[in-house]
LOLUM-297274 format. One record per residue (C-alpha): x, y, z; residue number from 1. Coordinates in Angstrom, 2 decimals. Layout:
N
      c1      c2      c3   i
       X       Y       Z NUM
...
//
This chain:
197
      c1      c2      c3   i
  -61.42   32.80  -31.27   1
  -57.97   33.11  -32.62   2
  -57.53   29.30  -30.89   3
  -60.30   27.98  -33.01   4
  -58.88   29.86  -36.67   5
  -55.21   28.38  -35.65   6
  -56.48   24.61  -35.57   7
  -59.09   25.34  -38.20   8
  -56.24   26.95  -40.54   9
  -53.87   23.57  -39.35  10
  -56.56   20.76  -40.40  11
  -58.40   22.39  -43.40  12
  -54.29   23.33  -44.80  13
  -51.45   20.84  -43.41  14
  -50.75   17.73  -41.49  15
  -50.91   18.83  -37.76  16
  -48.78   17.03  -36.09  17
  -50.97   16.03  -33.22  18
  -53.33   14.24  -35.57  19
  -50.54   10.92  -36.36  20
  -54.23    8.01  -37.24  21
  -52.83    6.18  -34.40  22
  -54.37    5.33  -31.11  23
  -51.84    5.65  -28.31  24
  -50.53    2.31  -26.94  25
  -51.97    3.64  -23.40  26
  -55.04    3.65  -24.72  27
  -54.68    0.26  -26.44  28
  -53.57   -1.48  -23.39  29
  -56.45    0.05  -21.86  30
  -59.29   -0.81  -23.98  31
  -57.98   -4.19  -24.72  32
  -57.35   -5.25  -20.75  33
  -61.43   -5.64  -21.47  34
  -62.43   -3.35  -18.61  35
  -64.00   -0.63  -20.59  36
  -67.90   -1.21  -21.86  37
  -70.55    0.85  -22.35  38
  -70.54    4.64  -23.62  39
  -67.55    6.66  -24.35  40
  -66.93   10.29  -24.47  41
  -63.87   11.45  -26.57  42
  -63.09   15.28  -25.92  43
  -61.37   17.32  -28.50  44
  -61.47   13.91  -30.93  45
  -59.80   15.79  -33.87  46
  -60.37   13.79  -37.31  47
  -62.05   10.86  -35.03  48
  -59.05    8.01  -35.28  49
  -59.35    7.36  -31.50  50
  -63.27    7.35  -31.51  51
  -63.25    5.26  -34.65  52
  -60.96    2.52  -32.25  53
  -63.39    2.78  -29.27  54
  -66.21    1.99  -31.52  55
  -64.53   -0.97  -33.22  56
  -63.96   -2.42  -29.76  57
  -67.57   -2.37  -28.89  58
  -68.38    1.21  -27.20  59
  -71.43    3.62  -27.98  60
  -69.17    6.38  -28.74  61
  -69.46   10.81  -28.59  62
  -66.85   12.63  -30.28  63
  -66.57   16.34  -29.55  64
  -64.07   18.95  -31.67  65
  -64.63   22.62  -32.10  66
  -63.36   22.54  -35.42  67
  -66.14   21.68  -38.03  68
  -63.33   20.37  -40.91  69
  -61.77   18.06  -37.93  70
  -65.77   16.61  -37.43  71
  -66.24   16.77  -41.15  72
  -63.47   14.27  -41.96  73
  -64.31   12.43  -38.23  74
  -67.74   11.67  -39.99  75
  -65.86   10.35  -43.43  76
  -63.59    8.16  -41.64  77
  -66.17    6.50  -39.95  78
  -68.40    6.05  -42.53  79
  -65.36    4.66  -44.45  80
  -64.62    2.23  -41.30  81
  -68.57    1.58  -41.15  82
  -69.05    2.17  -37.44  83
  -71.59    4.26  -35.50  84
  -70.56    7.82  -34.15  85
  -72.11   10.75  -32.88  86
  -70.03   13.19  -33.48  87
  -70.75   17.03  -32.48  88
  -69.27   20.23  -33.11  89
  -68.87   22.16  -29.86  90
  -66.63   23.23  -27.38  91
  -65.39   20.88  -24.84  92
  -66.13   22.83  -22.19  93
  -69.78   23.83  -22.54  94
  -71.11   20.19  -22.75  95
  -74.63   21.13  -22.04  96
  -76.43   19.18  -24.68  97
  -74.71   15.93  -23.69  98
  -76.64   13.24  -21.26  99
  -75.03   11.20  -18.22 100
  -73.51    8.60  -17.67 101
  -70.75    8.06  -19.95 102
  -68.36    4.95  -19.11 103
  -65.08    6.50  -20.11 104
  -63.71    9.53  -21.35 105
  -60.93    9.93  -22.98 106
  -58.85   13.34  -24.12 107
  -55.80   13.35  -25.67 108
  -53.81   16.77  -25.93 109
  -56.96   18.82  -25.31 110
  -57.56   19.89  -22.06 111
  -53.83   22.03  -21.56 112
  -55.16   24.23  -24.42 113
  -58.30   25.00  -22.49 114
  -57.97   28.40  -20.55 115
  -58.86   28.74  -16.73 116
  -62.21   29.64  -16.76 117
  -62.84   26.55  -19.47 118
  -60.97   24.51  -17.24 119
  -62.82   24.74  -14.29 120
  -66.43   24.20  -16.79 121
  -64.99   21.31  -18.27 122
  -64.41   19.71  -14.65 123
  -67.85   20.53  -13.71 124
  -69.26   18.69  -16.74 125
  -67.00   16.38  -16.42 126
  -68.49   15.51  -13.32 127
  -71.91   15.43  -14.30 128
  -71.41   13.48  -17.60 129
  -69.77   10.41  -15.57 130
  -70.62    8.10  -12.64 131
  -68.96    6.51  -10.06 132
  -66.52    3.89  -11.42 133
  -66.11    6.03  -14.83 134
  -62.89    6.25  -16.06 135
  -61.25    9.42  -17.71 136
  -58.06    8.92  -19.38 137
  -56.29   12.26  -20.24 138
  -52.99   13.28  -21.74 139
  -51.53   16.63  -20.89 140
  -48.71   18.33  -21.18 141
  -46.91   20.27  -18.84 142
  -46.25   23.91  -19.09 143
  -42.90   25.38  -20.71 144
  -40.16   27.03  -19.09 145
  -40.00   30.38  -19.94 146
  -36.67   30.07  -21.85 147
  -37.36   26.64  -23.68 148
  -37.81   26.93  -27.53 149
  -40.48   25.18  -29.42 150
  -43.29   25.12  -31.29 151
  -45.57   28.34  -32.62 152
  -47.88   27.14  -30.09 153
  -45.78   28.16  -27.52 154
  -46.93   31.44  -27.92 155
  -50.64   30.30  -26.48 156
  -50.51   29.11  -22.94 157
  -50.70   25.88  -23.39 158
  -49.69   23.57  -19.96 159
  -50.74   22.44  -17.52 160
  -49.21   21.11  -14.01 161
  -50.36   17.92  -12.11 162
  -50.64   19.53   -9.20 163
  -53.60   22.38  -10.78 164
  -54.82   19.02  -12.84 165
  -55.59   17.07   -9.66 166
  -56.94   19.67   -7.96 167
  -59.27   20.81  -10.85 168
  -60.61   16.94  -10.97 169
  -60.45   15.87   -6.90 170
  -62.67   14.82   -4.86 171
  -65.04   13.76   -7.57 172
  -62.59   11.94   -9.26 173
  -59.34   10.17   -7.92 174
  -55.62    9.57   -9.49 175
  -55.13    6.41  -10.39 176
  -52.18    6.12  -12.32 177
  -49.53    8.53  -13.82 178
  -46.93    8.13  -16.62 179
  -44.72   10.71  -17.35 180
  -42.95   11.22  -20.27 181
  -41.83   13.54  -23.20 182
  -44.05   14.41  -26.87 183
  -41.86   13.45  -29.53 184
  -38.69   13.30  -26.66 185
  -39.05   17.04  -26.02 186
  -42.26   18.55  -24.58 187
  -42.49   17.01  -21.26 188
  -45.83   15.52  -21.30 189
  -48.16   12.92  -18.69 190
  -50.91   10.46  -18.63 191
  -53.36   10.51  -16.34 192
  -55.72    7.62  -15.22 193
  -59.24    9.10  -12.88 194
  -61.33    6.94  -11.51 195
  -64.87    8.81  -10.78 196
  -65.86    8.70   -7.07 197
//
């Protein structure tokens, strides 16, 4: 609960810094190498910039944020951008009301925030939601040393290794690719390419 006031509180009163209107170069590359059609599943899709790209490139696109003023402007932007979304408010990990197969699914700084139990129902419907060929691009970071200094987020256990990652999404899904690298040169973060078995 107090998860869901903090990033209510962050996009109904400031700029969070998460949410830049740009669609990672990863993600780019991706989309525009041409191998990506069909339906696409963005998880924790904020105010919608990345599912407003997919859509413009010729995917059936779901966006999914727990926070209703995130969805809210989502909906405006793409409306503004005149492109098809469904966007829903939920929680990423009790995806229920969503229908197989999606193509690719992407998630970009959601799933580390996602607590263990969450984690392990997110997988599951992760798994049911795709088929085999699907790709899932997520972006993670890793947990923080005990002693590093950071953000106010820090307080929240917010992390993930690759080594609880791949074992969370194996053998339904396998590692394709992996870039590390560091959030804005500090918070040592990865990409992650799956491939659905």
């Amino acid at each position: 609960m107090l998860k869901k006031l903090f990033f209510e509180f962050q996009y109904r009163f400031s700029k969070p810094p998460w949410d830049s209107g740009i669609t990672p170069p990863e993600v780019v590359a991706q989309i525009e190498s041409g191998t990506i059609k069909g339906r696409a599943l963005d998880l924790g899709c904020g105010t919608g910039t990345n599912s407003i790209y997919l859509a413009q490139h010729g995917l059936t696109v779901v966006g999914v944020d727990f926070s209703p003023k995130a969805i809210a402007t989502a909906r405006d932007k793409a409306r503004r951008a005149n492109v098809q979304i469904d966007f829903h408010v939920a929680d990423v990990t009790r995806l229920d009301f969503l229908s197989a197969p999606f193509d690719f699914v992407l998630d970009i700084g959601c799933f580390h925030a996602v607590d263990a139990q969450g984690r392990a129902r997110y997988a599951a419907n992760l798994a049911r939601l795709t088929r085999p060929g699907s790709l899932y691009m997520l972006y993670a970071f890793s947990p923080r040393s005990p002693d590093e200094r950071g953000h106010l987020l820090q307080m929240r256990s917010v992390g993930i290794t690759e080594e609880q990652i791949q074992q969370l999404f194996t053998p339904s899904f396998a590692l394709e690719h992996l870039e590390r690298g560091a959030d804005r040169g500090e918070r040592v973060s990865a990409w992650y390419w799956f491939r659905r078995q």
